[in-house]
N, C-alpha and C positions, 0 to 999 in steps of 0.2 A: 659769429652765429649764422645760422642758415635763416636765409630770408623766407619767410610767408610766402605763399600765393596772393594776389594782388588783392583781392574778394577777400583774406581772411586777415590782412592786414588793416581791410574796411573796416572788418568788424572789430578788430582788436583796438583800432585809433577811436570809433565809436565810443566804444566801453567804457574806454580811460578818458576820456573827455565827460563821460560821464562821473567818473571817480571811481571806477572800478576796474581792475585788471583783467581780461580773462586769461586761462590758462592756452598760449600758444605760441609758437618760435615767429619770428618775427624781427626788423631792426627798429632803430627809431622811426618815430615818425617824419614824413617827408619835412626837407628843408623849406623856410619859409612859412611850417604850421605854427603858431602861437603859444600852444604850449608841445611842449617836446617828450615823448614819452620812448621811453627806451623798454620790453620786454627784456627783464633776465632770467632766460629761462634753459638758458645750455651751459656746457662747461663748468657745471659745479662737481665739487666732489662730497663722497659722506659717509661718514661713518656712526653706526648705531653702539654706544660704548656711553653705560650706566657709570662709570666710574671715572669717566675722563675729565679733569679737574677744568674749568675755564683758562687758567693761566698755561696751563700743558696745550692746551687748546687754542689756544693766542699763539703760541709758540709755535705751534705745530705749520710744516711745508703742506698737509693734508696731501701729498704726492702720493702715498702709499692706502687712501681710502680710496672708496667708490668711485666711479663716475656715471653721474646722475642727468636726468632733465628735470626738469620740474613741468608737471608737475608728479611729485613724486611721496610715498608712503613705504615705511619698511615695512606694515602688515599687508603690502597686496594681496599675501597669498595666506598668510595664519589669519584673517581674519574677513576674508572673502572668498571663501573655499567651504567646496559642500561635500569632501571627505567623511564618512560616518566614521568617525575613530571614540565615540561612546562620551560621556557623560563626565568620566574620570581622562578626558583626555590633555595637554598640557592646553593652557589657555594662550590666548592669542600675547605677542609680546608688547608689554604695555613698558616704555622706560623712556630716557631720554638720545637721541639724536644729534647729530652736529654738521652744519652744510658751510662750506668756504666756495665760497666766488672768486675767482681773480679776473676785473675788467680794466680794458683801457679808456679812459674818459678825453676827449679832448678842450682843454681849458676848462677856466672853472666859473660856475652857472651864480647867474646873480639872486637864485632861487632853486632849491634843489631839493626834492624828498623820496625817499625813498618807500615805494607803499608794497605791504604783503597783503593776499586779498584772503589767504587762511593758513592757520598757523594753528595745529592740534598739539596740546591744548595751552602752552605757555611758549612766549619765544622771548627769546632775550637776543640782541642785535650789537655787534662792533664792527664799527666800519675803520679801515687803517688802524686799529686797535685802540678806538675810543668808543664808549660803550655810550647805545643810540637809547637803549631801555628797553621796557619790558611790557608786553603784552598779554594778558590772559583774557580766553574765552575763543575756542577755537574753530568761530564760525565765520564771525565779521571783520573788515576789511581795517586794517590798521596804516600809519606812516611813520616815518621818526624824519620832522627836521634834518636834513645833513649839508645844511647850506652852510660854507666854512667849514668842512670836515670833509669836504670831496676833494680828492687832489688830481690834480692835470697829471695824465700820462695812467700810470699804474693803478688802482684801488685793490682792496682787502674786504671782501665783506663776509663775516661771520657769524652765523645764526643759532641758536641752540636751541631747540626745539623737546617738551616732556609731553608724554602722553601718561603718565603716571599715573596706576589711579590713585586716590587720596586714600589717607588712613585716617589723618585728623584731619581737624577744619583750619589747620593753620600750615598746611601743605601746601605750596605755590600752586596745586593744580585742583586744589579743594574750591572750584567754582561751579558754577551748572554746566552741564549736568551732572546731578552726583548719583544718577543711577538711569538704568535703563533699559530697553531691549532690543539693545543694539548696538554696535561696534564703535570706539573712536579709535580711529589711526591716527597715527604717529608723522607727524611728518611736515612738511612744503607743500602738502598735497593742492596747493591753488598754485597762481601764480606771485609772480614779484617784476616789481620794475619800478626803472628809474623816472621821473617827472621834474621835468623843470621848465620854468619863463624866464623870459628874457629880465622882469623888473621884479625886485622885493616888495614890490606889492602885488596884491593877487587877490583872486578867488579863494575861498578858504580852502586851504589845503588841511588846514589843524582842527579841523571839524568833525573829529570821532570818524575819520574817516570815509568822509560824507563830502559832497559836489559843492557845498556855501550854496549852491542853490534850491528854495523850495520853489515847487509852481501846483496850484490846486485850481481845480473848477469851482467857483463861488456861487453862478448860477448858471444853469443853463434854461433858455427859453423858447419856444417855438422863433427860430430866423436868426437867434442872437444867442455868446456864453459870453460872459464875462471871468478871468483868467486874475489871478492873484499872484503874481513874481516875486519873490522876496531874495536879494543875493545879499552873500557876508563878503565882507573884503576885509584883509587879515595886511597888517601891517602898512598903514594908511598912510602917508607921509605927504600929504600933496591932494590937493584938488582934482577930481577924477569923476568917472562917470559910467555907471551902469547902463547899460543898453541890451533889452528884450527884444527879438523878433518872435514869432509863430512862424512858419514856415509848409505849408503842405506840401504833398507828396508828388506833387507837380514843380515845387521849386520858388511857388510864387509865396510872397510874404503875405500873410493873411491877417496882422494885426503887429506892432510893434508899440516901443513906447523907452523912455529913458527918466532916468533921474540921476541928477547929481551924490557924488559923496563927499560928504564933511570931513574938511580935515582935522583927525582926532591924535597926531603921536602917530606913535609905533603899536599902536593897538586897531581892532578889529572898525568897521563902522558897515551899515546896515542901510540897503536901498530897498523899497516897497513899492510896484507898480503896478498896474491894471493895464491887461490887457482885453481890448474888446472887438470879439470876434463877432463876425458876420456872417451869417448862412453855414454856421459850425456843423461839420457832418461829428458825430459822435463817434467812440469806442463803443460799439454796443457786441462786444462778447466778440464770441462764435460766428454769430450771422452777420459785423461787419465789424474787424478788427480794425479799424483806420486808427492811424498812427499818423500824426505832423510830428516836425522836429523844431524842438525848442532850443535856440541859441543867445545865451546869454554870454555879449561881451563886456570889457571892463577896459576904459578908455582914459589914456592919462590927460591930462591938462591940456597938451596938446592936439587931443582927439587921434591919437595913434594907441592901437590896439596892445594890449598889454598881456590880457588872458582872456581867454575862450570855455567856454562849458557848452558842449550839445549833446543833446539827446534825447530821443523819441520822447512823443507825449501826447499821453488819449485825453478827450474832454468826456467828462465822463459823470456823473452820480450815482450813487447806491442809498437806495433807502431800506431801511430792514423793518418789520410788521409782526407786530407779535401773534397778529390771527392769520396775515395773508403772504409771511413770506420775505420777499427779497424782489426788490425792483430795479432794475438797472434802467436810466435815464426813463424811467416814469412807467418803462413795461416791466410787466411780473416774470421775472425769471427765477426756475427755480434749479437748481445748482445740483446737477448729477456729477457728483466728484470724486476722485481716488486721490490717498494718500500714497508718500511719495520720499523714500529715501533717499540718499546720494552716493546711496554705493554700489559698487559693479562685483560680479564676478571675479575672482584673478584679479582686477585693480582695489577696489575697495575704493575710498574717497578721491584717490589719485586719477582721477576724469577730466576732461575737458569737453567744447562744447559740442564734439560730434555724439560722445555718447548722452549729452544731456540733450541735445536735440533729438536723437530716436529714442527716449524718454519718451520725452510729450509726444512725439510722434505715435507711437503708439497707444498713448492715454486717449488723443484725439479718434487714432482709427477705432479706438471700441467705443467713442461718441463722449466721453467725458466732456464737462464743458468747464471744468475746475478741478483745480490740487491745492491739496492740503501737504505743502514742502514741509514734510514733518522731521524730528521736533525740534527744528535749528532754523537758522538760518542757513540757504543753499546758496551757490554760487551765482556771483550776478547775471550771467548767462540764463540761466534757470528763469529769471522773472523777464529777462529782457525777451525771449523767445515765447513766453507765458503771454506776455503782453503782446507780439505779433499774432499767436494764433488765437488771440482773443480769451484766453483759459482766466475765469476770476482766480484768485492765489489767496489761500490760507497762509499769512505770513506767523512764523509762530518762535519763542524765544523758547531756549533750551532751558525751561524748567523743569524739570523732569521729574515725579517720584518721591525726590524729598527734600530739606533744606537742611538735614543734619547729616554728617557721617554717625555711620552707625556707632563707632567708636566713641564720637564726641555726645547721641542720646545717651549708649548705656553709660558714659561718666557723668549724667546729669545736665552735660555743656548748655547752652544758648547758644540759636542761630548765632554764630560769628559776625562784629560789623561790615568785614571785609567780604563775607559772603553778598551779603544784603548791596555794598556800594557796588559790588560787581556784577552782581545783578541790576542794577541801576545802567552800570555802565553798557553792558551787556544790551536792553532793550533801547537805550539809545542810539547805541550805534545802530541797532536793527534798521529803526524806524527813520535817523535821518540818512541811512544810506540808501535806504528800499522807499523812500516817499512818494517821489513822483512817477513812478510805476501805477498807472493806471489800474491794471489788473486786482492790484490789491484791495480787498475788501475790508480786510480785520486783522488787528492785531492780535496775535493770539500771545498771553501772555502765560501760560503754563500748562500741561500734561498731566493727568493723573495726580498728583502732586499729593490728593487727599489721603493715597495709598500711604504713603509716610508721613501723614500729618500729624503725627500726635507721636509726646516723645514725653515719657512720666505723665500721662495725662494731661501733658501742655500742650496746646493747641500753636503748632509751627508755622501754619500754613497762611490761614484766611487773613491773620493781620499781610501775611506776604503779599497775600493778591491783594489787597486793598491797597495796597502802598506800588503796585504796580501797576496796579489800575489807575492811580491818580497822578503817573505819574505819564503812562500812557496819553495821556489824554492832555495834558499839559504840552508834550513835544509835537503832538496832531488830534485838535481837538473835532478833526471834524471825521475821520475813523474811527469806528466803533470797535470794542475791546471784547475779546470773548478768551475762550479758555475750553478745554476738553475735560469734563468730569467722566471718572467710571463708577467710583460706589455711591452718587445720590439711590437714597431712598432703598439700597441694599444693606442685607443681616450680616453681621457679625460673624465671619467665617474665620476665624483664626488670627494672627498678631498682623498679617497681611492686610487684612480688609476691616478697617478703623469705618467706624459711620460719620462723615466728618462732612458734612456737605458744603456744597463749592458753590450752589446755584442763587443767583439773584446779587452778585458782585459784582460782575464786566455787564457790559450792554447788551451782547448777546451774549448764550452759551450753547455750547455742544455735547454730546455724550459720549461716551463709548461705552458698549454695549454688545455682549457677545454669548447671544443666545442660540442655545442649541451647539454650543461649544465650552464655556466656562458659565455660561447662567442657565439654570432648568429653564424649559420652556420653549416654545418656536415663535413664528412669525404673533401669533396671538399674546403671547405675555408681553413680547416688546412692545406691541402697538401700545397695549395696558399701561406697560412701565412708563411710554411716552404720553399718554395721555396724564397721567397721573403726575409728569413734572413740568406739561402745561399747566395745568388746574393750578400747582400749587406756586409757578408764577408766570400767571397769567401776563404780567405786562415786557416780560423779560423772552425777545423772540429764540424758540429753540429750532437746533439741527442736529443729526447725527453725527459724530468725528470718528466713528469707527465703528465697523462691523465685520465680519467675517467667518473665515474656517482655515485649517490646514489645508493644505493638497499635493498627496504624494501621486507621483507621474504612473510608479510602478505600481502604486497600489488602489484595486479597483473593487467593488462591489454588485452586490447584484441584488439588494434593498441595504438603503443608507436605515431605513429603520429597525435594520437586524442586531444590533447592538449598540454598546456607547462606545462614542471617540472624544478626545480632546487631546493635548497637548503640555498643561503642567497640570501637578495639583493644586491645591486651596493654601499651601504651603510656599507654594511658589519653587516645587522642586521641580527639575526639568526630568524627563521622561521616553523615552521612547514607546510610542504606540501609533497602531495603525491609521492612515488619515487619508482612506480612499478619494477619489476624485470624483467620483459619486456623490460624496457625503457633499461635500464642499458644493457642488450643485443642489444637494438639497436645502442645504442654509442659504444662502444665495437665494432658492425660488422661494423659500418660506420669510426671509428676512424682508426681500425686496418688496414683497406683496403688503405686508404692513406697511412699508414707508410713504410706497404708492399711495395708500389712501387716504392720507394725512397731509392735511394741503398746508395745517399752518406750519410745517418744518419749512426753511431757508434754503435746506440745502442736505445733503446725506453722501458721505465719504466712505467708500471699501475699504478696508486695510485688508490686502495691501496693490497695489497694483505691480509691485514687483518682488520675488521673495527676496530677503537681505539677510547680510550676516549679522548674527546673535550668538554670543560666545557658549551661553546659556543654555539654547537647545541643540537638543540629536534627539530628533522625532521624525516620525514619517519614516523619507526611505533616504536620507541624506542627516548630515551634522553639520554642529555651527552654524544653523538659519531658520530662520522664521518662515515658513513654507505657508504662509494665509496668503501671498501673490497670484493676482491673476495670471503671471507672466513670469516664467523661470529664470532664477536668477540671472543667466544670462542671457538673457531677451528674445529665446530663441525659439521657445514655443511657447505658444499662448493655452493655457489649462481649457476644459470646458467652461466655467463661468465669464471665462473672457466671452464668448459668444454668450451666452445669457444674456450680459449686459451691453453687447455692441448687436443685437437684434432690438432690445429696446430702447437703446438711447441713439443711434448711430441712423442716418437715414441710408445707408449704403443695405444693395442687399443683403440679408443672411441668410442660407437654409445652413443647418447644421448640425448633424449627428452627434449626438453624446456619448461615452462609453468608449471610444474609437482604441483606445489604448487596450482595454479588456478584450484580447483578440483570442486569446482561447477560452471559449465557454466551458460555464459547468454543469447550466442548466438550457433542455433544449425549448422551453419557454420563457421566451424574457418578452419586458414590457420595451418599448424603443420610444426617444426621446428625443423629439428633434427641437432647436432653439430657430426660428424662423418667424422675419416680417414681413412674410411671401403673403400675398393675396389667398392663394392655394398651396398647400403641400401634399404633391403625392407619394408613397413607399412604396418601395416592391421590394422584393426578396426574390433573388436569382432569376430575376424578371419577372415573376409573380405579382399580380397586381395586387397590397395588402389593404390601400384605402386611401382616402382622400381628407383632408383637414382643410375648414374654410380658417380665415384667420379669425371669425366671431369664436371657434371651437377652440380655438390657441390662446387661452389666458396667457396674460405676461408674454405672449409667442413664444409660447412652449407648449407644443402639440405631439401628443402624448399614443402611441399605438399601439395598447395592450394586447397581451397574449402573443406575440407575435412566435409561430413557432418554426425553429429552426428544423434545417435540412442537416444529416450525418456527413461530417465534414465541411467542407468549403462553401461558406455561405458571403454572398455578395449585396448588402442591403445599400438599396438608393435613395433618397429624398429629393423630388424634385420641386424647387418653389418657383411659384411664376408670383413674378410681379412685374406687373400692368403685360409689356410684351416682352419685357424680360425674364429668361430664365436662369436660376444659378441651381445645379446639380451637384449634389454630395454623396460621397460613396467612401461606406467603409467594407471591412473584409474581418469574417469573423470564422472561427474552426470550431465546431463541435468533433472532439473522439468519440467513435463506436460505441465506451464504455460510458460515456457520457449521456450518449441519444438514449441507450436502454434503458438508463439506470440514473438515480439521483444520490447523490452524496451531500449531505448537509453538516455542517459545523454550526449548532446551534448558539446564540448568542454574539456569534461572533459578526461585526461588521466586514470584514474584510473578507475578498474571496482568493481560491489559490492554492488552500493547499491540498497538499499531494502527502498520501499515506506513504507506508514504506511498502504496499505491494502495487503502488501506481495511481491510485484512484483518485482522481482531483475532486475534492471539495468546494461544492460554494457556500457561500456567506450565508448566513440566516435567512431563509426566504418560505415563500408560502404560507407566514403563519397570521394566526388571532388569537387577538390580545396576548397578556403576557409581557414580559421585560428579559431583553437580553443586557447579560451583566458579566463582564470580565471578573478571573477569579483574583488574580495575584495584582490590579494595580486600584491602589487607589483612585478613585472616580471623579472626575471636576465635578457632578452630580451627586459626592456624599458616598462615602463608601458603605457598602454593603455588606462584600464578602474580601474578606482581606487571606484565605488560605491560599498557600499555595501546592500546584499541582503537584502529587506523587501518587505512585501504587496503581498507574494506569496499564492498560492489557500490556502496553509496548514504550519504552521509554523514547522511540522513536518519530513514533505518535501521540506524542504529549499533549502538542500542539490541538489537537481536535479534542484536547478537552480541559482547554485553557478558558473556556467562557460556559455561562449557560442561558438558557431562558425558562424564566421562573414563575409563578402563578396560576391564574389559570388561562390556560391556554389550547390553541390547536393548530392542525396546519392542514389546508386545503393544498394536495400536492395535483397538478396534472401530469396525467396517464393516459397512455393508451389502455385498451382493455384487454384484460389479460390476469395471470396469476405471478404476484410477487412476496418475496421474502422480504419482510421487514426488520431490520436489526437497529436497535434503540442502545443509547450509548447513555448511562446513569452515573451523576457520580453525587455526594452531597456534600455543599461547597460549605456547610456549618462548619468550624472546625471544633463547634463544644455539640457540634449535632447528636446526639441519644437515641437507642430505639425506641419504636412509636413516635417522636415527636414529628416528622414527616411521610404520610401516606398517602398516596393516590393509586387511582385507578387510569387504564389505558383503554378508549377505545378505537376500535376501528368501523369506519363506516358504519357508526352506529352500535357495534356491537362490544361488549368488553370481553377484550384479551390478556388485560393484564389488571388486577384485581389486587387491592389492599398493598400495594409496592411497599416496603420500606427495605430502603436502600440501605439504612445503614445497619438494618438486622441481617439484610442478605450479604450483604458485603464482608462485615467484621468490622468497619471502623468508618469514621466519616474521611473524606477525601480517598474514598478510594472506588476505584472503577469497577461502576457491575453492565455487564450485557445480556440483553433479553429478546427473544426472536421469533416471531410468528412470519405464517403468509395468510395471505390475504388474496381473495379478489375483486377485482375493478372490473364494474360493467359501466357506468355514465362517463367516461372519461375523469375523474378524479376520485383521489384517496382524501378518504376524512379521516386525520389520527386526532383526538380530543383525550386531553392530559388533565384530570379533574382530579383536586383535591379532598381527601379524608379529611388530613389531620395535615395542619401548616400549607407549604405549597409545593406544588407539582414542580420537579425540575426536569430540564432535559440537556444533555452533554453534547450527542451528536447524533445523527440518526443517517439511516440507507434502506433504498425500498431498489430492489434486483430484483428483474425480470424474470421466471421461470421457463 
């Protein structure tokens, strides 16, 4: 194997003395260390083949498969790839896998295991061709015994690896999750390696995967914590002795302590000690990550060292308040935090710790002070790195959605027992492998889950969570348990959204909620919604676990209120629809502003801080992904909400232009938005000085400079923010066409801007109007569909497009103009498809006056869905055109509209 760097071989000997592997090339650990850990992470081979029998596979030279490293996934690229290839496209390959090892060992270890730290989603293991066993759940850190089964010289090790998804409940891979919106790969995708001591007794190694050691902070006090050790030793044979040090970051020993172990056989026995510290500097977050390292040794009769366990450890408390919050060691911190997948671009789960470091790295630069590692367990790297830079960790078990195959409801089945034990097993291993991570606040023990709670009217779920909750609490009674509900206190939309509530079961609880994207409403109904599942329990402390929007890169607007956007329907069918980058800041500044003012939440999590793959959607302007990330999937540019939220949470400067991607306009008045926690913000335009914003005028620091009106062609706008005597300067570049500055093109209802007629003329998005509802014709609406025709019999099949939406009611639009005489051309279509003459009529005016009188569209027309066009001029002497679209009979509609210069 290729040897590590010196620095990353620290880290890797770190980890696994912790009982965790990370993913990285490396040898054993230096001669002389106490326990010996060997990374195997090169020289494998592998083949992805559904039908290859295990004994063909025993048999097998594997000469003729792959050659792999670990860590390693056959979906790097089907299932971490943001190709638009549509809805009906083949889905990512879900089957089984097969990885052979061939190493050299020299002699054979008086203690030897073999640990895999993730295995998607079932693995079965033979070493020299004896079969080690089987693992499912494909998050958490496993081992198999292979003390007497390692042989001197040669080994054989053989893994087999499903990602299958289940059909029944009695499918090896029918575990949690059994649904979700988002990818599992296939594969080794962690690392693996060998571990062994010198003596058959030890530290526990057969501990669900976990260190034998817990260590908690019992109290902390002003000058003084006292420290609670408990280590397991696993095949006891002899009188022996446990030894705790505390150790800071300076080297010196800051508190130790020892007890004996009882000789009990060939089985486990169990030491308890107190350590007590003096003058303990705390974990306290963000503002002072401090980290001591905890070494616990295991000493035989003769006081020589046998086994070794170290690794970091904050002194720490959390207390949670159902009116005021979340307090970390006695101050009120309140938890600005992003949720957090583990998949990459082009790798999918196949990562290790550089890309899980610029992860957090990034969560930190936009100011997060917490992650929510959703909805699994993530790689031990991930909390060990969480815990340096101080970030509190949503730790959360992959319950997902439901607790039946859908196969096994429509036959009437009952949750399976094997589901339910493996679920058990499942948050065990979470909690004793992630224990002493300071970082951690909460167990979270399931997702959404209500969505599929009910199967024949049997309620699936809540006995679930109660039985995980008690069970939670049993393995660390002194973390609090919560869980992420979406439909408390939501209606009945379809077989999807069961009213099953979740809330008043875990210690705390969280929501997700996603307003102005799949729930009516903006920042004002959510505050509502939240108020409403305090009241109703009051003593149970809430937080948000999810909020957000899409955001496509290529697609932009120019008012997020010109129409509706989302991403599925109420069906849960995926879709493709426009999901400007605009809009996504408008949710953003409307969601954020309700959270703000609500002090008794914990805490409040974006989904998503990065976009990830999801088999399920192709929406926006890419496929297979979940596009609500503040950060593209491949980490490589940050969206505009990312600066939203790293001007308010982050103390580093921001000024920042929004829109910056919207580089050819459509209209030459736009409003400009700058996200900035500058003292001052000043604009100019081509050096034009347009104004000044103090930061009192910047709610949320976002300062706002209406009207801003563009220059024909090449326009240079600046934002300059001073704070205190520094200045940081922002500059984007935006193009008005000739046909643009004269003239206005509008696509009414429609949110998205862009498009381009077939004689050249670019359209912007719905903009300049009152009141009224812009409403797409042909897709059903997360907001309730309306109008379900689809578009035909337009002037030009090429032009369709501009008459794919409309806005309905009664309404107007205040356009600005120069003064002058223009042609007005209104584009009608009527989107009823049972529409009748008479049943819709209005009048049109203009600046007051009517130009178009008793409308009915579908008496001019001949039929409904079909396009009529109507055309006056007009003149403008105030600088604006008033057109007002007033209802007779039903409601006023409008297709598309253009007002040319004469």
């Amino acid at each position: 194997m290729t040897a590590a760097p010196p620095r990353l071989r620290a880290v890797v000997l770190a980890a696994l003395l912790a009982c965790t592997v990370l993913p990285s090339a490396g040898r054993a650990a230096a001669a002389g260390a106490v326990r010996r850990t060997t990374p195997l992470l090169a020289d494998w081979r592998f083949v992805q083949d559904d039908a290859l029998a295990d004994d063909a596979a025993l048999a097998a030279s594997g000469t003729d498969w792959q050659p792999v490293a670990l860590p390693h996934t056959w979906n790097a690229r089907d299932a971490a790839s943001t190709a638009q290839t549509g809805p009906d496209s083949t889905p990512y390959k879900r089957g089984r896998g097969w990885y052979r090892l061939e190493f050299d060992h020299a002699g054979v270890p008086a203690n030897a295991w073999l640990q895999f730290d993730g295995a998607a989603i079932v693995a079965d293991a033979w070493l020299n061709g004896r079969y080690l066993g089987r693992h499912r759940g494909a998050f958490t850190a496993f081992r198999f015994d292979v003390t007497g089964k390692l042989a001197a010289g040669r080994n054989v090790l053989l893994v087999k690896v499903d990602n299958s998804a289940p059909v029944h409940g009695d499918d090896p891979t029918a575990v949690a999750p059994l649904g979700g919106d988002f990818n599992i790969s296939g594969g080794l995708y962690r690392g693996v390696a060998l571990i062994e001591t010198p003596a058959r007794t030890h530290l526990a190694l057969g501990d669900h995967g976990a260190s034998g050691v817990v260590a908690e902070t019992v109290a902390l006090r002003p000058g003084r914590a006292t420290l609670r050790v408990r280590a397991t030793v696993e095949n006891v044979s002899d009188a022996g002795t446990v030894r705790a040090a505390l150790i800071d970051a300076a080297g010196r020993t800051v508190a130790s302590g020892r007890r004996p172990v009882r000789v009990s056989g060939a089985g486990a026995a169990r030491a308890q000690l107190a350590l007590d510290v003096a003058r303990p500097r705390p974990w306290q977050g963000t503002d002072d990550p401090y980290l001591y390292r905890l070494r616990v040794d295991l000493l035989d009769r003769n006081g020589r060292v046998i086994d070794r366990v170290e690794q970091p450890f904050g002194i720490r408390t959390f207390r949670f308040d159902a009116r005021a919050g979340l307090f970390l060691n006695g101050r009120h911190l309140r938890l600005h935090g992003v949720n957090l997948h583990q998949d990459w671009q082009d790798k999918a789960w196949a990562i290790g710790p550089r890309e899980i470091d610029a992860s957090l790295a990034i969560a930190r630069e936009m100011g997060a002070n917490a992650v929510r590692l959703a909805h699994y367990p993530h790689a031990a790297h991930a909390y060990d790195e969480a815990d340096r830079l101080g970030l509190v960790v949503w730790s959360e078990l992959p319950f997902v959605e439901r607790s039946l195959t859908p196969a096994d409801c429509k036959a009437g089945a009952a949750i399976p027992p094997a589901f339910l034990d493996n679920l058990d097993d499942q948050l065990r291993e979470m909690i004793r492998q992630q224990v002493n991570h300071p970082g951690i606040a909460m167990w979270s023990i399931a997702n959404e889950v209500a969505m599929g709670g009910t199967c024949r009217g049997t309620d699936t779920v809540t006995p679930v969570l109660h039985r995980l909750h008690a069970l939670a609490k049993r393995e660390d009674p002194g973390r609090p348990t919560t869980l992420a509900d979406f439909n408390e206190d939501y209606p009945v939309v379809g077989p999807m959204f069961p009213v099953l509530p979740t809330g008043g079961i875990t210690d705390i609880w969280a929501v997700n909620r996603y307003h102005l994207w799949y729930y009516p409403g903006g920042g004002d109904a959510f505050g509502a919604a939240l108020d409403r599942f305090h009241a109703k329990y009051p003593a149970q402390p809430l937080g948000v676990s999810e909020y957000g929007a899409g955001a496509a890169l290529t697609q932009q607007t120019d008012n997020p209120l010109g129409g509706l956007v989302g991403s599925m329907d109420m069906h849960g069918r995926a879709r493709t629809v426009h999901q400007p980058e605009g809009y996504a800041n408008h949710v953003h500044e409307q969601v954020y502003a309700a959270l703000a003012q609500r002090d008794y939440l914990w805490g409040t999590f974006v989904w998503s801080m990065f976009d990830f793959g999801s088999g399920t959607r192709h929406e926006g302007d890419i496929g297979g992904t979940n596009t609500k990330g503040l950060v593209t999937f491949d980490r490589a540019t940050r969206k505009d909400p990312f600066y939203f939220y790293k001007a308010n949470w982050s103390d580093a400067p921001v000024t920042y232009i929004t829109g910056r991607r919207y580089t050819a306009r459509a209209y030459r008045v736009t409003d400009v938005r700058v996200y900035s926690n500058a003292d001052t913000v000043r604009l100019t335009l081509n050096g034009r000085d347009i104004g000044v914003r103090s930061a009192a005028a910047c709610p949320l620091r976002t300062c706002v400079f209406p009207g801003v009106v563009l220059a024909e062609g090449a326009n240079r706008i600046e934002a300059r923010g001073t704070h205190g005597t520094h200045t940081v300067t922002d500059t984007v570049a935006w193009t008005l066409a000739p046909d643009n500055a004269r003239n206005v093109y509008l696509a009414a209802g429609q949110v998205a801007t862009g498009l381009v007629s077939k004689d050249g003329h670019r359209y912007g998005s719905d903009n300049y109007f009152v009141g009224g509802q812009g409403t797409p014709l042909e897709l059903d609406s997360p907001y309730g569909t309306r109008f379900g025709v689809r578009v035909a019999n337009v002037t030009d099949p090429a032009d369709a497009a501009l008459w794919a939406a409309v806005r309905h009611g009664t309404f107007g639009y205040r356009i600005p103009l120069d003064d002058g005489r223009y042609r007005v051309t209104l584009g009608f279509l009527d989107p009823d498809r049972n529409a009748q003459p008479g049943t819709r009529r209005f009048r049109v005016d203009a600046n007051g006056v009517t130009r178009i009188d008793d409308l009915d569209i579908v008496a001019a027309a001949g039929a409904p869905a079909t396009a009529l066009v109507r055309s006056f001029e007009v003149d403008v002497a105030d600088g604006s055109l008033r057109l007002d679209f007033v209802p007779q009979a039903g409601e006023a509609v409008l297709s598309n509209l253009v007002v040319e210069r004469l």
